[in-house]
C-alpha positions in Angstrom: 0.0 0.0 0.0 2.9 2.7 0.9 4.7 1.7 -2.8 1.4 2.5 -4.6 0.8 5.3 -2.7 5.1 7.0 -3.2 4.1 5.9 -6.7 1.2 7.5 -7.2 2.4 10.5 -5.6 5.6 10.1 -8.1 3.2 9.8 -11.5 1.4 13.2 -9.9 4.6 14.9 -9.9 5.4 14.0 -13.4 2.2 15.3 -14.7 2.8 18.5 -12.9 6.2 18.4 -14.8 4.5 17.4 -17.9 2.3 20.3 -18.4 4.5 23.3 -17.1 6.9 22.0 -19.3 4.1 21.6 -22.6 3.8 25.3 -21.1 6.6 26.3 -21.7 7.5 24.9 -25.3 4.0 26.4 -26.6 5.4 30.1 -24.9 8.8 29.5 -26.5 7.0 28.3 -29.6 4.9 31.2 -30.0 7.5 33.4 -29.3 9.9 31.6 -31.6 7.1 32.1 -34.7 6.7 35.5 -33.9 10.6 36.7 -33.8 10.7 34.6 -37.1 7.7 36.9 -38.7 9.0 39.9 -37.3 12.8 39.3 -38.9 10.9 38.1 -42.3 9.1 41.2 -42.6 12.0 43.1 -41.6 14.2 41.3 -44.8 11.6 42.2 -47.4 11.2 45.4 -46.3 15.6 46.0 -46.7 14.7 44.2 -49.7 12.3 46.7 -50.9 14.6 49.4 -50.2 11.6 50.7 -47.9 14.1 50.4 -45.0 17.8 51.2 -45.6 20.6 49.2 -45.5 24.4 49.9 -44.2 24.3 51.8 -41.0 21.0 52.9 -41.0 20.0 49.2 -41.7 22.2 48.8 -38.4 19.3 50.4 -36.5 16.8 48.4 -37.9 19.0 45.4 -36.6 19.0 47.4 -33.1 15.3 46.7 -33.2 15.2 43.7 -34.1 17.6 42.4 -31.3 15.5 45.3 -29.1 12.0 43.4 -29.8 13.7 40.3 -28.9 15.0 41.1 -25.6 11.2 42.6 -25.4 9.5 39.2 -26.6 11.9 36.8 -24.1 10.8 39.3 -21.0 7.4 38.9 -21.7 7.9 35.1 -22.4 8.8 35.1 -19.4 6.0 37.1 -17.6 3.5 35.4 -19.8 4.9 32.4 -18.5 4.2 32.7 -14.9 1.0 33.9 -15.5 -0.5 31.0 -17.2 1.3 28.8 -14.7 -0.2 30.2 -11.9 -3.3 30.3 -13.8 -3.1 26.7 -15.1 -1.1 24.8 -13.6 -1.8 25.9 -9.8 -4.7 24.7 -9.4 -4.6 21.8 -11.6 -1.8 20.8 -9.4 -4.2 21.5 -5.8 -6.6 19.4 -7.9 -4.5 16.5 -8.8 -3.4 16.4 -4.7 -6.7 16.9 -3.7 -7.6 13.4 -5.3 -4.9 12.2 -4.4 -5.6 12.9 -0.4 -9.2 11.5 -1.0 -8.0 8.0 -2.8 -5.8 7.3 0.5 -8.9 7.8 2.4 -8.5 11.3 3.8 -12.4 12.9 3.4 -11.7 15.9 5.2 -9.8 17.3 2.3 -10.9 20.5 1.0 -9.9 22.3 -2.0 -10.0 26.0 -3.4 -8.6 26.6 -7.0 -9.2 30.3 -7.3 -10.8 32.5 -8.5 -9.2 32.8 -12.0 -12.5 31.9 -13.4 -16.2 30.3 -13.1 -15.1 26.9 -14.0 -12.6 26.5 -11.3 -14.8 27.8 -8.6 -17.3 25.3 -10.3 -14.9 22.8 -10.1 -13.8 23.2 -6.4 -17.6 23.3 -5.1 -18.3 19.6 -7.3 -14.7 17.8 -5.7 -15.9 19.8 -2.2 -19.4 18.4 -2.0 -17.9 15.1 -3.3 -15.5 14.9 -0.2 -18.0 15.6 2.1 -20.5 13.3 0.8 -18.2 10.9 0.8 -17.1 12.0 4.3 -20.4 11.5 5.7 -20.9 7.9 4.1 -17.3 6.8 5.7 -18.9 8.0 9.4 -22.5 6.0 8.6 -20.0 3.2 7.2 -17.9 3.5 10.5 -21.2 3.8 12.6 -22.5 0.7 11.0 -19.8 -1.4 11.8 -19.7 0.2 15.5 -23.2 -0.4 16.2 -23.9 -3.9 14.4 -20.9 -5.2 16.5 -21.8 -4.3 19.8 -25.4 -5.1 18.9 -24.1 -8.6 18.4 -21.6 -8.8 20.7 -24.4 -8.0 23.8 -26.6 -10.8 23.5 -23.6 -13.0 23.0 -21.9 -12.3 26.2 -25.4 -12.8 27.9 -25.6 -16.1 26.7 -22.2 -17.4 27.7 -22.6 -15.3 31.6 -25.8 -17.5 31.5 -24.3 -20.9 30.1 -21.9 -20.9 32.9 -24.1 -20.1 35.6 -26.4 -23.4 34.3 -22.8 -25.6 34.7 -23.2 -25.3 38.3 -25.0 -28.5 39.8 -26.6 -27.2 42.2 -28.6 -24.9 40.9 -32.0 -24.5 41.4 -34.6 -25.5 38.9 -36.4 -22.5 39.2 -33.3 -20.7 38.5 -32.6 -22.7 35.6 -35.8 -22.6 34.3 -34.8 -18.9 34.5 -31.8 -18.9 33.0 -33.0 -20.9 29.7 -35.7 -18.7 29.0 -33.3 -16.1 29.5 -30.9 -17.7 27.1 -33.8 -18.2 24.5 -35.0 -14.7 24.3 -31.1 -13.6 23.5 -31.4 -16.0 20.9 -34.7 -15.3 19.5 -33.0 -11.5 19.7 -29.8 -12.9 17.3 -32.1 -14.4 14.9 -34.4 -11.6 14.7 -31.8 -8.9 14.5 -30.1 -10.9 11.6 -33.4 -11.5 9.7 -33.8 -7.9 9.8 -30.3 -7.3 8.3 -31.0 -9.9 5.8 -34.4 -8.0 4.3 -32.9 -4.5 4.9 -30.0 -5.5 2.6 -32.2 -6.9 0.5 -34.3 -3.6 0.6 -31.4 -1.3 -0.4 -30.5 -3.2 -3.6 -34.3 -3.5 -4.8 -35.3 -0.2 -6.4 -38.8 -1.0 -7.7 -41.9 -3.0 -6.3 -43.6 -6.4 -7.4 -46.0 -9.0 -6.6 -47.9 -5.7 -5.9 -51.8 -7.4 -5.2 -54.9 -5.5 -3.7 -55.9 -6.6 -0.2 -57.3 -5.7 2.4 -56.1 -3.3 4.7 -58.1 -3.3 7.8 -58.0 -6.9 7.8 -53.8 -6.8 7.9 -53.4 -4.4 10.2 -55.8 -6.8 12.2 -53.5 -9.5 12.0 -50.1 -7.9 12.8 -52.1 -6.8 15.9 -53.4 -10.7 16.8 -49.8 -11.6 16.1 -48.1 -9.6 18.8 -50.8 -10.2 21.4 -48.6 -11.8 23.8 -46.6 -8.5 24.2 -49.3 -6.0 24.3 -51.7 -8.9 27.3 -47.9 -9.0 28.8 -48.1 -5.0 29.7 -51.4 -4.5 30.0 -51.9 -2.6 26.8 -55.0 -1.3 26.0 -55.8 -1.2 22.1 -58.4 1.4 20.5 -58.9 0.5 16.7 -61.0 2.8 14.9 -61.4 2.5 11.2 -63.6 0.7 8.5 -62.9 -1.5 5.6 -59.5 -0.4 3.3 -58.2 -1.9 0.3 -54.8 -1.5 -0.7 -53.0 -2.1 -3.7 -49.2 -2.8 -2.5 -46.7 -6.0 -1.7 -49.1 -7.4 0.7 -45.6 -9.3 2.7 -43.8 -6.1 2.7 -46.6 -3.9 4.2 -47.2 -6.5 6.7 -43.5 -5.9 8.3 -44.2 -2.2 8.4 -47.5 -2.9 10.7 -45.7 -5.0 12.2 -42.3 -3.0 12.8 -44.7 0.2 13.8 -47.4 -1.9 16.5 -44.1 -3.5 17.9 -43.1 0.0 18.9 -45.8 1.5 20.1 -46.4 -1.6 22.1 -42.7 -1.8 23.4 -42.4 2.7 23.9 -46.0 2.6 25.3 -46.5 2.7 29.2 -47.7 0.8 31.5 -51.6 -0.2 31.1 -51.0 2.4 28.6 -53.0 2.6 25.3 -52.0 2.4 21.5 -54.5 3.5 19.0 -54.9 3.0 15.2 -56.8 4.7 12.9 -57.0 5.3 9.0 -58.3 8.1 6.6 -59.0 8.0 3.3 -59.2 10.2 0.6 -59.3 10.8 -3.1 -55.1 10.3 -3.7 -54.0 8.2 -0.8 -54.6 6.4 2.6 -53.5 7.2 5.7 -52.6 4.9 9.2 -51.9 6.9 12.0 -50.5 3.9 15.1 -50.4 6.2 18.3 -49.0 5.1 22.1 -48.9 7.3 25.0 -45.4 6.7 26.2 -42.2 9.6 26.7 -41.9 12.5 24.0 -39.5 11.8 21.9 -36.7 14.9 21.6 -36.9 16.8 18.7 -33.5 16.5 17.8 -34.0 12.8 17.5 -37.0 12.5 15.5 -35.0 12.7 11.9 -32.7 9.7 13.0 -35.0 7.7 14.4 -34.9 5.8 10.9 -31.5 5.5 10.9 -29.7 1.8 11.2 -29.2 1.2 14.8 -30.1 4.2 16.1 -31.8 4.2 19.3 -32.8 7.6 21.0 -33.4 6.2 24.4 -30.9 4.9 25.7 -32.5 2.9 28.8 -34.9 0.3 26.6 -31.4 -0.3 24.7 -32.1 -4.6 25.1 -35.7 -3.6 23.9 -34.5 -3.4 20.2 -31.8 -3.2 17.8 -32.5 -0.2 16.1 -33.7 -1.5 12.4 -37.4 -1.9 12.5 -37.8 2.0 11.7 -35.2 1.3 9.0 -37.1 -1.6 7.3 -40.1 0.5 7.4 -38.6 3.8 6.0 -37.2 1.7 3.0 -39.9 -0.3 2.2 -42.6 2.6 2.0 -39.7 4.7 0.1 -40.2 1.7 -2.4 -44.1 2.4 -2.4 -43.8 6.1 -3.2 -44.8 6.5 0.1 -44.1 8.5 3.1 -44.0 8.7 7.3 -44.2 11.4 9.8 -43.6 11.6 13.6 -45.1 13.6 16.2 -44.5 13.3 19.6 -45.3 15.7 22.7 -45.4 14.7 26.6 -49.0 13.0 26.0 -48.4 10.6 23.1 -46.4 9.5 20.0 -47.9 9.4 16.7 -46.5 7.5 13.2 -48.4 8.6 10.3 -48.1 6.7 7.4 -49.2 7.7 4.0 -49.7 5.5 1.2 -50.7 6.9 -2.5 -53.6 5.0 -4.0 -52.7 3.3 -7.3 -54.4 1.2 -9.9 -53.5 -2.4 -10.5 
């Protein structure tokens, strides 16, 4: 890796040294064509007898060598110019790149102000660093996060494998401990699943199987499905809303009811109540899933769809942080959209579905 990059480094120099030197040659060259034009016109014209020859040709020879002197100093100017015109910030441009292949995001670039297209050019290789920048840190993030979500449940299960070595342990206690070890397990597999059919999500870009079902009786179901967690707290459910039909990927809508009554179920308090309702109207349908639970802080409401992010820090064994995820990508796929409010009374998820023809 350090020989690429002294080569690389190397090949930039000799581009550098390529073009101030094809810099050069053209200045010389133009130079060189126009002393030549200026001494031909000045040996027709002796020729002509329009200028004299002898020693008042001798001044005309003055000039000659006088407009030469003239022509190498401005060469020289001209030169310098154009380099630091040209080649300046083609050369801030080429180390630029340079920084940002050996992984360095933070690099920044300003080629003057020479003219539009180089500020043009800065602001495009600016935005592309920090773009790139801010995908290294969600990259980074990732890795963080996935690994200590992991790595948690792991460690629980060998603290608790240990502890059911010991023969004289109760059976209660390991009754206990298996469960224990079971819902860590059943966290693993559902965790991985997740990843599994978010990956899946990012690479799709369009919809199929699309079918028209019915809504109500879905939402229904997720809600039948996850009965043992809402009976477990004491949940109480309010479902108000008629007969919907939907025209979507009946499987992937079913993981974002899912996904959305999970959470208000889990966020929701004690003997707490989580409603569901849904509007209709001439472009799109509506499902609003409500629980009165803790506000939600406004400066965590735009990455609550984030992978892994998880804005309270306390119910951290509660989730992993992908449900919002899977959801957000999914109804991205469906054209539509979700909304979050949350105040000190309840927390409401508004999702927004456009209506479509088979």
């Amino acid at each position: 890796m350090k020989h690429s990059t002294v080569k690389k480094k190397k090949d930039d120099k000799n581009v550098i040294r390529y073009l101030r030197t094809t810099l050069m040659v053209g200045v010389a060259l133009i130079l060189l064509i126009a002393l030549g034009s200026y001494a031909l016109v000045n040996y027709f014209l002796i020729q002509s007898r329009i200028l004299p020859q002898g020693d008042e040709g001798a001044l005309g020879i003055f000039w000659v060598i006088a407009f030469t002197l003239f022509c190498i100093a401005m060469g020289i100017g001209l030169s310098f110019v154009l380099g630091k015109m040209l080649i300046t910030p083609i050369r801030r441009l080429i180390e630029g790149m340079t920084k940002l292949s050996e992984g360095d995001f933070s690099t920044r670039i300003s080629l003057g102000k020479y003219a539009d297209s180089t500020t043009e050019v800065s602001k495009a290789f600016n935005l592309l660093a920090a773009q790139l920048q801010s995908t290294e840190i969600l990259r980074s993030d990732f890795v963080n996060n996935f690994s200590h979500e992991v790595k948690t449940p792991l460690v629980s299960i060998t603290g608790l494998v240990s502890l059911l070595k010991n023969d004289n342990l109760p059976k209660s206690k390991r009754v206990q401990y298996v469960e224990l070890i079971e819902e860590e397990i059943q966290r693993l597999s559902s965790m991985t699943t997740n990843m599994l059919n978010l990956s899946k999500l990012e690479k799709q870009e369009i919809i199929t199987n699309k079918t028209s079902f019915n809504l109500s009786e879905q939402i229904r179901t997720c809600v039948l499905l996850l009965e043992k967690k809402w009976t477990k707290k004491k949940t109480r459910l309010a479902l108000d809303f008629d007969e919907y039909e939907l025209y979507a990927n009946e499987d992937l809508m079913k993981q974002v009811w899912i996904n959305l009554i999970d959470n208000a179920i889990k966020f929701s308090k004690e003997k707490g109540t989580v409603s569901i309702a849904i509007e209709d109207s001439k472009t799109d349908i509506t499902v609003s899933i409500s629980n009165t639970g803790d506000k939600i802080k406004d400066e965590d409401l735009d990455k609550i769809f984030n992978k892994f992010y998880q804005s309270d820090e306390s119910r951290h064994k509660e989730g992993h942080g992908i449900g919002l995820s899977i959801v957000s990508r999914i109804l991205y796929l469906h054209e539509g959209k979700i909304n979050v409010e949350s105040t000190d009374e309840k927390t409401v998820f508004a999702v927004t579905l456009p209506k479509t023809d088979k």
